[in-house]
C-alpha positions as a printed NumPy array, in Angstrom:
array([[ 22.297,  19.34 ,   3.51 ],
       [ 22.805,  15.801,   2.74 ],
       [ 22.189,  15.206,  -1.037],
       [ 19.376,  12.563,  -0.514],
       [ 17.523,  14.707,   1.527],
       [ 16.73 ,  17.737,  -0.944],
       [ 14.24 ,  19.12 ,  -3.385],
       [ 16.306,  18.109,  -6.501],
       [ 16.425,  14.56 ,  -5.154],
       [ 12.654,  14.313,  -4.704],
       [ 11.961,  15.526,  -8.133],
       [ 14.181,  13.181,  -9.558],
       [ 12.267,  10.673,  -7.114],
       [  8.606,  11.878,  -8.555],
       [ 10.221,  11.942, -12.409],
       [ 11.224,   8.534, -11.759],
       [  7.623,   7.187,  -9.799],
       [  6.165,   8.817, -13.212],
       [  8.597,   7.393, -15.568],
       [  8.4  ,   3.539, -14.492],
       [  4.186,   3.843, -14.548],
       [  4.05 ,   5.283, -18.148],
       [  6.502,   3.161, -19.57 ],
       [  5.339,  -0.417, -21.377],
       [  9.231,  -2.15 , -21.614],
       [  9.243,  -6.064, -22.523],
       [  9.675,  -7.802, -20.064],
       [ 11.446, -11.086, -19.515],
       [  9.312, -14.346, -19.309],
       [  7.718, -15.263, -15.842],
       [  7.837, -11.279, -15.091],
       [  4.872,  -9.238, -14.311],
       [  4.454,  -5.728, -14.661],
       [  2.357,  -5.037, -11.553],
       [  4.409,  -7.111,  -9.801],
       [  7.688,  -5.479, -11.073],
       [  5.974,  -1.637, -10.557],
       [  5.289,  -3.126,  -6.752],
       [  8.68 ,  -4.49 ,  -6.275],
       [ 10.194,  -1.241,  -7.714],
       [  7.983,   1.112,  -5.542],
       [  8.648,  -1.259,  -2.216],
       [ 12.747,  -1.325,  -2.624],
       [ 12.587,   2.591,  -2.937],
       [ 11.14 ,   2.927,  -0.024],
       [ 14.138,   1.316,   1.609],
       [ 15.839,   4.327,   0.867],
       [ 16.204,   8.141,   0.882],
       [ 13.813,   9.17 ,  -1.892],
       [ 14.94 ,   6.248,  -3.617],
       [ 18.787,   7.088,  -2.963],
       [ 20.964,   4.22 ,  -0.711],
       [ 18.269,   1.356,  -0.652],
       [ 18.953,  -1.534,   0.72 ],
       [ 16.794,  -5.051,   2.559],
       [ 16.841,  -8.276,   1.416],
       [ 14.55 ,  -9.943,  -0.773],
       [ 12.785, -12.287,   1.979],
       [ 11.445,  -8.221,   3.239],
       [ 10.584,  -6.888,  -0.166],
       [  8.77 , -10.393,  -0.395],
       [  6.656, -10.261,   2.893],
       [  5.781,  -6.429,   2.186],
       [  4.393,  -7.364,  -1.064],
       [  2.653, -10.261,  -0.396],
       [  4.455, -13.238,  -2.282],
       [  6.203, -14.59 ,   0.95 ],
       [  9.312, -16.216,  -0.712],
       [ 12.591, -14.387,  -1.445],
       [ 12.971, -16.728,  -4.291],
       [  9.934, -15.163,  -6.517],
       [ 11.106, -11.576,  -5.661],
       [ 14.85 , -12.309,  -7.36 ],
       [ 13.527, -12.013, -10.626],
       [ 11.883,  -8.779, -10.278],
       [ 15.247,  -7.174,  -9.072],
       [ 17.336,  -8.357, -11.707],
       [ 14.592,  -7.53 , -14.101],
       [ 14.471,  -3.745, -12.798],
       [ 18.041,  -3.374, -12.899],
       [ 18.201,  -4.874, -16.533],
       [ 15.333,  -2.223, -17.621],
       [ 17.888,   0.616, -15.78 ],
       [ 15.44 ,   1.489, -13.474],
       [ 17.937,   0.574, -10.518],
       [ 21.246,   0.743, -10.918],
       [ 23.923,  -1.009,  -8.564],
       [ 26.032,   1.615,  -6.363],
       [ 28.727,  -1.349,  -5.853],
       [ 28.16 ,  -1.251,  -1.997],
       [ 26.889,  -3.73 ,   0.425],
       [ 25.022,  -3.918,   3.767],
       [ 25.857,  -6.758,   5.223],
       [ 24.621,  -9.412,   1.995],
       [ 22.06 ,  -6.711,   0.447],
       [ 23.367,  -4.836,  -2.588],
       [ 22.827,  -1.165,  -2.155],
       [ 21.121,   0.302,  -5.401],
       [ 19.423,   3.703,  -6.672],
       [ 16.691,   4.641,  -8.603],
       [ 17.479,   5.494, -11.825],
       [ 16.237,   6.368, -15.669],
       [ 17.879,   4.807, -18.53 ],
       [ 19.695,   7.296, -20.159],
       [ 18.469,   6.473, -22.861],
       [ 14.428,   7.124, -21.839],
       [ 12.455,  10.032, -23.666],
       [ 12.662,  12.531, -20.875],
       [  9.282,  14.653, -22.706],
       [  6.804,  11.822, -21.02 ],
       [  8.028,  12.882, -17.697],
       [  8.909,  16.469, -17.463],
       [  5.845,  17.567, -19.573],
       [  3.367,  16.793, -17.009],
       [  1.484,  20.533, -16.013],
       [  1.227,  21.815, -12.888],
       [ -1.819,  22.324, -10.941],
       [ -0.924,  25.745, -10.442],
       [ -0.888,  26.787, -13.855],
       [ -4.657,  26.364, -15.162],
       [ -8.165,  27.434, -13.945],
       [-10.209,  24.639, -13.793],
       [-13.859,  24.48 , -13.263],
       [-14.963,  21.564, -10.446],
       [-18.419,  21.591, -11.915],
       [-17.124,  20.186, -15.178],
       [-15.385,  17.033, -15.867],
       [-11.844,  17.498, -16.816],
       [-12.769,  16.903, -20.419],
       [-14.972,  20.133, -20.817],
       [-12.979,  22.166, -18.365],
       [-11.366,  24.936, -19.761],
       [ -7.932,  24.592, -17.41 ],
       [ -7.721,  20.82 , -19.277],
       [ -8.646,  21.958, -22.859],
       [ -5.149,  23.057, -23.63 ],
       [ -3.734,  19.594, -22.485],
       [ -6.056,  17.167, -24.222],
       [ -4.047,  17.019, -27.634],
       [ -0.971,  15.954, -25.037],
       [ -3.561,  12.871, -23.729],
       [ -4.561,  12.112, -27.895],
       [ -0.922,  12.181, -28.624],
       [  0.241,   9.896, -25.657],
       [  2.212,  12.386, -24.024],
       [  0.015,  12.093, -20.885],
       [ -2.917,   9.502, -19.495],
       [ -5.856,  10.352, -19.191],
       [ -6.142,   9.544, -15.769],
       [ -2.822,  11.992, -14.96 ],
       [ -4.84 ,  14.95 , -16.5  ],
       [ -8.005,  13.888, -14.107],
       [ -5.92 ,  14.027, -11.175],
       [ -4.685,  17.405, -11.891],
       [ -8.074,  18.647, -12.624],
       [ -9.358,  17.349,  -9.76 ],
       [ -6.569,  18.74 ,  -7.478],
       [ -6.55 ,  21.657,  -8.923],
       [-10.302,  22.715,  -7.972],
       [ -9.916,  21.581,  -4.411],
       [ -7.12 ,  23.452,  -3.458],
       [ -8.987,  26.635,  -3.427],
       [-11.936,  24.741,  -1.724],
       [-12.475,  26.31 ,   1.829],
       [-12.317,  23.393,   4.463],
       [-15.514,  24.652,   5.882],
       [-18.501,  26.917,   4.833],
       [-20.932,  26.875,   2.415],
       [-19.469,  24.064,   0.386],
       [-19.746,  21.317,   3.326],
       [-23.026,  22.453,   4.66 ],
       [-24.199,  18.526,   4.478],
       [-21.745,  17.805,   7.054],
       [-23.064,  17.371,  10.737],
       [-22.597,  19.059,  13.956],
       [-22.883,  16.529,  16.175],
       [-19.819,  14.807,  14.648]])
């Protein structure tokens, strides 16, 4: 199996989605961050979960909205300054070929500690605060281990999953649809 394409890749690929949204680095002057998370998030998906990517800067500009290679420049050099890219040393025709990557220098605990959905009962009548699934993980949102909103998500996941598709739960849907 090619190494791109397998489930160790694609959990380094989530660890590394997760890891560039929770952190706050400084950031050079003229840089944005939602600009920089949208550049990031667009040049990964020029490759295999993040693995080999490669296009030119006049691409990752149109796909993003800001229409001149010359803004996006910054916003590569400033994610491969930060470490979240890193240069393989390989071209494609004039685009450098880069991966995703974390500094190795990054606390690893704000990225692997997120819980499963699988591994609490949650209560969909409750919001995730007074749900006895989230209880045990609210110290880790207090302590900025997790966001709030990350915890939400996985309560809210969690309940639906075991929600049938049909049945007494989507009785206000219609027939005639």
């Amino acid at each position: 199996m090619d190494d791109k394409v397998s489930k160790e890749s694609f959990k380094t690929y989530r660890d590394w989605q997760r890891y560039i949204l929770r952190t706050k680095p400084k950031l050079s002057d003229g840089c944005r961050r939602p600009t920089l998370l949208l550049y990031c998030f667009a040049m990964a998906s020029h490759g295999t979960n993040g693995l080999g990517c490669y296009t030119s800067d006049a691409k990752i500009a149109g796909e993003i909205g800001m229409y001149e290679a010359k803004r996006v420049r910054p916003y590569r050099h400033e994610a491969l300054r930060l470490g979240w890219f890193v240069s393989t040393g390989e071209h494609k025709g004039r685009a450098e070929i880069i991966d995703i990557a974390i500094p190795a220098d990054a606390e690893m605990s704000t990225v692997v500690d997120v819980p499963t959905v699988t591994n609490a009962k949650h209560d969909g009548s409750k919001i995730f605060a007074d749900c006895p699934g989230c209880v045990p993980y609210l110290d880790d949102v207090s302590g900025g281990k997790m966001e709030a909103r990350e915890l939400a998500r996985i309560h809210t996941e969690s309940w639906q999953q075991d929600r049938p598709l049909y049945g007494p739960d989507y009785d206000d849907l219609d027939d005639d649809v």
